[in-house]
C-alpha positions as CSV (number, residue, x, y, z in Angstrom):
1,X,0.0,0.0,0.0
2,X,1.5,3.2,-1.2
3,X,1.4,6.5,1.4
4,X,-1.4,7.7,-1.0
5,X,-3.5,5.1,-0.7
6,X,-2.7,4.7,3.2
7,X,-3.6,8.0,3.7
8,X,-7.0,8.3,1.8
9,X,-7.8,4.9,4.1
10,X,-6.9,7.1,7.1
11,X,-8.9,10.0,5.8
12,X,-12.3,7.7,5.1
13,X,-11.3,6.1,8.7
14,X,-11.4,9.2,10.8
15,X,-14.8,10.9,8.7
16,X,-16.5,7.4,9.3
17,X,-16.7,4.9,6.0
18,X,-19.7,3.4,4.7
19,X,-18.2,0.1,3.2
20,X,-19.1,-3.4,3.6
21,X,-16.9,-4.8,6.0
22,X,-17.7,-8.1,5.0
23,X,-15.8,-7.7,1.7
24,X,-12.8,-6.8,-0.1
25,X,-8.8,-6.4,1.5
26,X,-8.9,-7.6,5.7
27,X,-6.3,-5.6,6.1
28,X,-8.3,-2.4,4.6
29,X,-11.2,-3.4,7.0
30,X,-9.6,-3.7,10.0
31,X,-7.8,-0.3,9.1
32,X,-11.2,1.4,8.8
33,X,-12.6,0.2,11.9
34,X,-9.4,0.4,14.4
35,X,-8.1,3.6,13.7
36,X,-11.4,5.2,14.5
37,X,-11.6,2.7,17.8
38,X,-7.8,3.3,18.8
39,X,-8.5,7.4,18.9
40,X,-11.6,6.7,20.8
41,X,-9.9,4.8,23.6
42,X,-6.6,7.0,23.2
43,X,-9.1,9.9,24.1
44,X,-10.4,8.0,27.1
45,X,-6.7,7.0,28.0
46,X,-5.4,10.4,27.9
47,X,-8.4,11.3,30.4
48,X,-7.8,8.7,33.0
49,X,-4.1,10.3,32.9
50,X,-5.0,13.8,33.5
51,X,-7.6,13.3,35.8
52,X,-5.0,11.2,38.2
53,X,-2.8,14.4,37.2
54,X,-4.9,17.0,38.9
55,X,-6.3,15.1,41.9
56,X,-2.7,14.2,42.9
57,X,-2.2,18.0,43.4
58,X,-4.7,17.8,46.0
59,X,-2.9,14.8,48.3
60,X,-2.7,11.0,48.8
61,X,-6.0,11.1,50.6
62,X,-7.8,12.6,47.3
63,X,-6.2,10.2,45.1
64,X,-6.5,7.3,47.4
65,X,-10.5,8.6,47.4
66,X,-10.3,8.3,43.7
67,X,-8.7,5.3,43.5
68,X,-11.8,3.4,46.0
69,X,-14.5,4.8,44.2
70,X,-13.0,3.5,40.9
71,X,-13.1,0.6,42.6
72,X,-16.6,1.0,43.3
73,X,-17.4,2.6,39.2
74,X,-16.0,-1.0,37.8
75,X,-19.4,-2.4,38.7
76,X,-21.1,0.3,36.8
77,X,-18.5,-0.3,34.1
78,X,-19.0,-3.8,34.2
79,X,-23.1,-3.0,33.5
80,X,-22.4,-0.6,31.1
81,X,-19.9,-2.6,29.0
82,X,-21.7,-6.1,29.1
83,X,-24.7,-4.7,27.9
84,X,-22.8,-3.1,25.6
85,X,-21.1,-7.1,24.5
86,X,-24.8,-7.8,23.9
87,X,-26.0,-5.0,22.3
88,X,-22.8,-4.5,19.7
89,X,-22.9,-8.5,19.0
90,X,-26.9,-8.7,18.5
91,X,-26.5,-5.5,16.1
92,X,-23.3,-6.3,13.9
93,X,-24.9,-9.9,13.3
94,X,-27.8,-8.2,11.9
95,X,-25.5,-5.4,10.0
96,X,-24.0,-8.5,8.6
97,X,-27.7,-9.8,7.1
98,X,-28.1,-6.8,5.3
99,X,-30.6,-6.4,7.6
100,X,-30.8,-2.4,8.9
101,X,-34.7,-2.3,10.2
102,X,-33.5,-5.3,12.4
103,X,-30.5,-3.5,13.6
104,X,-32.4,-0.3,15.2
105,X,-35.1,-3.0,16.6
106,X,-32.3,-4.8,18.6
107,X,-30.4,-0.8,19.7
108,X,-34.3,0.3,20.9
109,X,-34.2,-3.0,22.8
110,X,-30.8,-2.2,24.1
111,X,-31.7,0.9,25.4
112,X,-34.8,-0.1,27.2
113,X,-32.5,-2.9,29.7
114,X,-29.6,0.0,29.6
115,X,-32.6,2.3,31.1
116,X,-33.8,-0.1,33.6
117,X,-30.5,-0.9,35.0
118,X,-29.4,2.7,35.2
119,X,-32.4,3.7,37.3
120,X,-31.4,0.8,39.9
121,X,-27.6,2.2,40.1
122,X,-28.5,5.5,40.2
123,X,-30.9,5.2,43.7
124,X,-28.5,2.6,44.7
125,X,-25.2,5.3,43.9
126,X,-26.9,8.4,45.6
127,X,-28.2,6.3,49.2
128,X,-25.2,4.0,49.7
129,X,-21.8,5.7,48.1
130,X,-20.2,6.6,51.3
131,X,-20.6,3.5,53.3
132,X,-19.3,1.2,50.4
133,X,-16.3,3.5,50.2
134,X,-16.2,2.4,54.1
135,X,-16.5,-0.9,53.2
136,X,-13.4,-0.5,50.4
137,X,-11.3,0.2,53.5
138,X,-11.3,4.2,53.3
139,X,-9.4,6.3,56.0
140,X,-11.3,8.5,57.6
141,X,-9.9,11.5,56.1
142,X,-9.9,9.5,52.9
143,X,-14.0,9.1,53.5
144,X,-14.1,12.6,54.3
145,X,-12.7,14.3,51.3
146,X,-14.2,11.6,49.0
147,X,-17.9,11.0,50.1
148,X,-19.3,13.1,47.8
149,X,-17.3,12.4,45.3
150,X,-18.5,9.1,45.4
151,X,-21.8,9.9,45.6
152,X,-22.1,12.1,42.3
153,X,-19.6,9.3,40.7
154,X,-21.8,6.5,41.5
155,X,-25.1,8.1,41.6
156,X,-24.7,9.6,38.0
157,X,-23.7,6.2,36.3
158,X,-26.5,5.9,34.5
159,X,-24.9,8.6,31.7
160,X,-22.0,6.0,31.4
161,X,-24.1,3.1,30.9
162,X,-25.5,4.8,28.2
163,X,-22.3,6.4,27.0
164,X,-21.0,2.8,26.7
165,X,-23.9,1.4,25.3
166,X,-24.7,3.3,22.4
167,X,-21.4,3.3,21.4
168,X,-21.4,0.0,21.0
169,X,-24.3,-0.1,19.3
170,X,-22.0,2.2,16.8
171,X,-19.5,-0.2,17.1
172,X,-21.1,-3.5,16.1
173,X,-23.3,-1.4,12.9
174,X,-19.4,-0.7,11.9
175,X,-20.3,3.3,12.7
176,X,-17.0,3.4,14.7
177,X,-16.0,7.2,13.4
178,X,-19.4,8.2,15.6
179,X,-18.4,6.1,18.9
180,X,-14.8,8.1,18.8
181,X,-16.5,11.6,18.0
182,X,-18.6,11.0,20.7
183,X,-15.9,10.2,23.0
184,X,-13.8,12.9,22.3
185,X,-16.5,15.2,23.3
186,X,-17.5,13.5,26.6
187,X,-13.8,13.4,27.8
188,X,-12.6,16.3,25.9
189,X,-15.4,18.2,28.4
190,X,-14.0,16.6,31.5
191,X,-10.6,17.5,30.5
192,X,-11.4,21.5,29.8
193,X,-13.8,21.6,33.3
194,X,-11.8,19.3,35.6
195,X,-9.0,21.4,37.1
196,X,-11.2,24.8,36.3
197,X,-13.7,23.1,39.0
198,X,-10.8,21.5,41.1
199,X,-8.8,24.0,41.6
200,X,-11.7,27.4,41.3
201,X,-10.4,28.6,37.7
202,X,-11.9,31.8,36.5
203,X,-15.8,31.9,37.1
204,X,-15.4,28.5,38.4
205,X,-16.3,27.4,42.2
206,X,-13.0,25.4,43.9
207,X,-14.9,22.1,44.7
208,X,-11.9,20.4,45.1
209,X,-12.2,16.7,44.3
210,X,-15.6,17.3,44.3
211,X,-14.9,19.1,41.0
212,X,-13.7,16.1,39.4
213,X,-16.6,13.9,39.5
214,X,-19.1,17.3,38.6
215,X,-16.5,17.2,35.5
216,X,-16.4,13.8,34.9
217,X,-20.4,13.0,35.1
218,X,-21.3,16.6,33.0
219,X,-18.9,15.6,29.9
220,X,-20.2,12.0,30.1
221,X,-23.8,13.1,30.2
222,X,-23.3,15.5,27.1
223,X,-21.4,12.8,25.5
224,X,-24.1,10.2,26.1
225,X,-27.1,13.2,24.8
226,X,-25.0,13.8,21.1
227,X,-24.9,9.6,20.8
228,X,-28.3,9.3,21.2
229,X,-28.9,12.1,18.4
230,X,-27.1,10.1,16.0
231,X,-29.3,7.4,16.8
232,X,-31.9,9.6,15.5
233,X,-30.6,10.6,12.3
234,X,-31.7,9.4,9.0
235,X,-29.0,7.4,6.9
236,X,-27.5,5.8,9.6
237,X,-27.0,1.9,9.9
238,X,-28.8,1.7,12.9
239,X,-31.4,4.7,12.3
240,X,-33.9,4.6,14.8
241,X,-37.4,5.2,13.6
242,X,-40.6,5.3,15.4
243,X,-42.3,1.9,14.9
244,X,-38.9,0.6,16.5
245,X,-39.5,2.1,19.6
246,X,-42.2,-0.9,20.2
247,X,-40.9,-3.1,23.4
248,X,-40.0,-7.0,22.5
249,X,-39.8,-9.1,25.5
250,X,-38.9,-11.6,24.0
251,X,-35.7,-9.8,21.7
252,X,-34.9,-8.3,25.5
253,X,-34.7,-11.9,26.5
254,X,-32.5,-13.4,23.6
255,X,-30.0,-10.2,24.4
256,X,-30.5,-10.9,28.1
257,X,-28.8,-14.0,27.5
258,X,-26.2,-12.6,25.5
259,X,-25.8,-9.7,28.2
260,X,-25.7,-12.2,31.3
261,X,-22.8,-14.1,30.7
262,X,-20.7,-11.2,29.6
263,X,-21.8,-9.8,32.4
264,X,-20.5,-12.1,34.8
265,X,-18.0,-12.3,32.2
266,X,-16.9,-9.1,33.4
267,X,-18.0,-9.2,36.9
268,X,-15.1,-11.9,37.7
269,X,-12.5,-9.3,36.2
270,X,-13.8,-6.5,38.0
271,X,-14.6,-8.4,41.1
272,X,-10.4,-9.4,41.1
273,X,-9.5,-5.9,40.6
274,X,-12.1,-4.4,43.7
275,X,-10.4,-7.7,46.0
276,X,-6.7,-6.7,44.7
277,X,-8.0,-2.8,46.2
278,X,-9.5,-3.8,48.6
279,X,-6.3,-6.0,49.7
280,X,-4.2,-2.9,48.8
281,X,-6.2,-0.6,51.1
282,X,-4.7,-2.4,54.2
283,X,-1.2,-0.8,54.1
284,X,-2.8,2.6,53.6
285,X,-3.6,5.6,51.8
286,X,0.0,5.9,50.1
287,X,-0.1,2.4,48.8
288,X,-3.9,3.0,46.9
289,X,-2.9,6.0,45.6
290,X,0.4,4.4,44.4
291,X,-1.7,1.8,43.1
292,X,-4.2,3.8,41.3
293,X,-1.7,5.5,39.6
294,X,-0.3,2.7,37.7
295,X,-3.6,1.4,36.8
296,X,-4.7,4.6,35.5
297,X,-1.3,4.8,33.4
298,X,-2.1,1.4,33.0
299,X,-5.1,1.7,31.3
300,X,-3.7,4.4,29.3
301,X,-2.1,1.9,27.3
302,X,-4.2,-0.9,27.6
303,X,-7.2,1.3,26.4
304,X,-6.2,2.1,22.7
305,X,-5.2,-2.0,22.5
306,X,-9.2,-2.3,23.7
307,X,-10.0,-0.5,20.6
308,X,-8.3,-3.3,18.3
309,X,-9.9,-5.9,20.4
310,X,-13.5,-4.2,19.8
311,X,-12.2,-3.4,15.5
312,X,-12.0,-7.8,15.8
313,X,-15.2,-7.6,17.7
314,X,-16.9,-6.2,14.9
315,X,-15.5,-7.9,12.5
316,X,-16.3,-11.4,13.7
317,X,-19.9,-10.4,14.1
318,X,-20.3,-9.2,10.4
319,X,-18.2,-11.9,8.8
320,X,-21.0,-14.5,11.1
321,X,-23.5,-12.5,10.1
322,X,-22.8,-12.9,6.5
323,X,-22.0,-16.5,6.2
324,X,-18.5,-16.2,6.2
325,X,-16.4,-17.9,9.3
326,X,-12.8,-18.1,7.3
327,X,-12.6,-14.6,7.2
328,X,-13.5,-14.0,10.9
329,X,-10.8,-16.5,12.0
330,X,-8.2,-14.4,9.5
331,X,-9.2,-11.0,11.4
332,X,-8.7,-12.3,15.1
333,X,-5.5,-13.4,14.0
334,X,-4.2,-10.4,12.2
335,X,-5.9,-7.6,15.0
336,X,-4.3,-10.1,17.5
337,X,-0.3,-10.0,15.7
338,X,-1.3,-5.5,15.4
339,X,-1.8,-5.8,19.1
340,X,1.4,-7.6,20.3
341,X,3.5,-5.1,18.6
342,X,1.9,-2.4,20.1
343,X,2.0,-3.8,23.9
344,X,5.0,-5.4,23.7
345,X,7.0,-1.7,22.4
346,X,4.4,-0.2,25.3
347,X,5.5,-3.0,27.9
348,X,9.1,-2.2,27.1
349,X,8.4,1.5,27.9
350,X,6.6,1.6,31.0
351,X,9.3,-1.8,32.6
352,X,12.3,0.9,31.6
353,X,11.1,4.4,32.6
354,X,8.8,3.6,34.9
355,X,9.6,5.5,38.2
356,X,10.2,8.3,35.6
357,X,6.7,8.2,33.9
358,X,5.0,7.8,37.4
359,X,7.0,10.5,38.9
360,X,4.3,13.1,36.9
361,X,1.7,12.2,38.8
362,X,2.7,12.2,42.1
363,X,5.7,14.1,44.3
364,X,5.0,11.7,47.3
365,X,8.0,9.2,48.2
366,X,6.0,6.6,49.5
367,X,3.4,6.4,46.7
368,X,5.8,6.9,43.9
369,X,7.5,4.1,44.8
370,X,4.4,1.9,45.1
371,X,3.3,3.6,41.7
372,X,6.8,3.0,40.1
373,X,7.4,-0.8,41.6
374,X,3.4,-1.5,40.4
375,X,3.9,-0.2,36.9
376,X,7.0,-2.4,36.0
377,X,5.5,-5.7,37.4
378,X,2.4,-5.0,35.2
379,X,4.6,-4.1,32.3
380,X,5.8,-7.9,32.0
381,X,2.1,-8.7,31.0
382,X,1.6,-6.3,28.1
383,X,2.7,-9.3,25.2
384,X,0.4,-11.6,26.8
385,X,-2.6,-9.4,27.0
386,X,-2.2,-8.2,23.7
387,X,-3.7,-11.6,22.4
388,X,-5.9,-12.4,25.6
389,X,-7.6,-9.2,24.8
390,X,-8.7,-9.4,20.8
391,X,-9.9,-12.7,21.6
392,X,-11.7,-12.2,24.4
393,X,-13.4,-9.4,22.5
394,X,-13.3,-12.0,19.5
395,X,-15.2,-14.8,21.3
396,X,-17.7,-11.8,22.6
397,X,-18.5,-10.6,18.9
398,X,-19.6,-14.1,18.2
399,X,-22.1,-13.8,20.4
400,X,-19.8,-17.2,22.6
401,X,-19.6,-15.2,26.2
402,X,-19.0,-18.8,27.8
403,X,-15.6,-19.1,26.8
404,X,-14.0,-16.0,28.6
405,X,-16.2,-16.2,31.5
406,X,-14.3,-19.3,31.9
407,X,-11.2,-17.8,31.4
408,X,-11.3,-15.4,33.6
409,X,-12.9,-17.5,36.7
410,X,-10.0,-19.7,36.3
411,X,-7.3,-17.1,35.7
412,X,-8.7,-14.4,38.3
413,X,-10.2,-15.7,41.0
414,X,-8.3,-18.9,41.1
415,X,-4.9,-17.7,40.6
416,X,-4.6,-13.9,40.6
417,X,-6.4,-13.1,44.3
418,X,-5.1,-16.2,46.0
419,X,-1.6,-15.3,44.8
420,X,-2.1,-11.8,46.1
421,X,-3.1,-12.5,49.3
């Protein structure tokens, strides 16, 4: 491929391309769908960074805060992406039938169980916040700068269930230039208002770390408002039209199932992370926030890799869709060789530099060196998750959520937390 070509590929990427995924060059395809997916979780990476990077001005106690109610939000991720699994995998198999009208019925039925289980988290986030952030293991003076923090975090998840799930409903109709638009508004939002609210810029009250989660659930909220007007737009794969809006039990059921195991699916990985904070928490508020440092840088890497994992995602659930099984074997492969590259270069980084790298986030002795010692251990795993990840996602697009449920009970809660304790 010659720079012209690569760059008109690059050009159609990034404006959103109408092709058929399920035909012509692999290569081509998987270029038009991960680029757009990459700088959607590179935007969301780049957010989890500077939100660590202004709360650690405020102390160990604020990012330890942070770090527990993180804890806390991987439930409501959890939700929001399993439903999501179900959703994008119900959609892209229809996508792949050349069936569109079928496509917007399964999204409307999407967003009716993403609506249901929002309302349950948000009573759930506004009553209880503080006394699970007790139950993490919170100092008190961590519980006392982070209570309401954890309250609007938790009690305004419902905008990142949806934020999630319509994006994935972008995702699996192959509309991935939309998902990464939509999340460079949401996070570019918390980016501009997060210190102006932490730290009293301008106009701006100082709410402290307060600020961040007013930041956080406002960007989300506007984020998950512009989705759900694309949904609305004619032309669209997945164009939403009134008749649609009709509730199916019985579609809600089929994606139930779907939905169920990934969400357990995802459960057991959360689950492991909340018991490895929850571990972490007993040798204080130095060693969280040390912690949650290198998961947020962390995540900073592993996020763009995500985006590969969801291109293969998509890919698998078209090729299904449209009769053609070779070609969805070809694309886990090739996504999955893309993304060993990537974190193995990344790996090599972060196990090199990384008391450097997690010296920006925090002037602290004690919790740099827990941030530092934390990020190089994880470092050694980057290869291996490189793979683990595109066919995890791979397995999930095929609508086969049994697989890495297995996988993970056997991997998490069998080996990781017994070996941590």
């Amino acid at each position: 491929m010659d720079k012209h070509s690569l760059w008109t590929l690059l050009r159609e990427a990034v404006r959103g391309s109408r092709r058929n995924f399920t035909e012509g060059p692999l290569d081509q395809a998987i270029l038009l769908l991960a680029v757009p997916m990459v700088l959607e979780m590179a935007m969301e990476s780049l957010f989890a960074v500077c939100d660590v990077f202004f709360v650690g001005r405020l102390g160990p106690e604020a990012v330890a805060a942070v770090g527990l109610t993180e804890s806390l939000m991987t439930l409501v991720y959890t939700i929001g992406i399993g439903l999501g699994i179900g959703g994008m995998a119900t959609v892209a198999r229809r996508i792949g039938e050349q069936d569109a009208d079928g496509a917007a019925h399964a999204a409307v039925q999407a967003l009716y169980i993403g609506l249901a289980a929002s309302a349950v988290l948000g009573v759930v986030g506004i009553v209880f916040a503080p006394r699970l952030l007790m139950v993490m293991g919170a100092s008190p003076a961590a519980l006392a700068t982070g209570s309401t923090f954890a309250r609007i975090m938790v009690g305004g998840s419902g905008v990142v269930v949806f934020l999630f799930l319509i994006n994935s409903i972008f995702r699996g109709a192959g509309n991935a230039a939309i998902a990464m638009r939509v999340l460079w508004l949401a996070n570019g939002l918390n980016i501009a208002l997060g210190p102006c609210l932490i730290f009293g810029l301008g106009p701006f009250p100082e709410l402290g770390v307060t600020g961040a989660a007013v930041a956080t659930t406002c960007g989300r909220g506007v984020g998950a408002a512009y989705a759900f007007s694309h949904l609305l737009r004619p032309g669209g794969r997945s164009y939403i039209q009134r008749h649609h809006w009709t509730p199916d039990v019985a579609a809600m059921k089929r994606m139930l199932r779907i939905c169920g195991a990934s969400l357990f699916q995802l459960f057991v990985g959360m689950a492991s992370w909340v018991g490895l904070t929850r571990i972490i928490a007993s040798f204080g508020s130095e060693a969280v926030a040390g912690h949650n440092i290198s998961v947020r840088i962390f995540i900073s890497a592993l996020l763009p890799s995500m985006g590969l994992g969801n291109a293969a995602a998509t890919l698998v659930g078209q090729s299904l869709g449209a009769g053609k099984p070779d070609r969805a074997e070809a694309a886990v492969w090739r996504v999955g060789l893309f993304n060993f590259v990537f974190l193995s270069a990344t790996g090599l980084i972060f196990a090199i530099f990384g008391r450097e790298i997690s010296s920006w986030f925090t002037s602290d002795p004690a919790a740099l060196d827990y941030a530092s010692a934390s990020l190089r251990a994880i470092a050694l795993g980057f290869p291996f998750y490189a793979y683990g990840m595109v066919l995890s996602q791979s397995f999930n697009g095929a609508s086969d959520t049994r697989t890495p449920t297995l996988l993970n009970v056997a991997f998490l809660w069998l080996f990781e937390l017994p070996l941590a304790l």
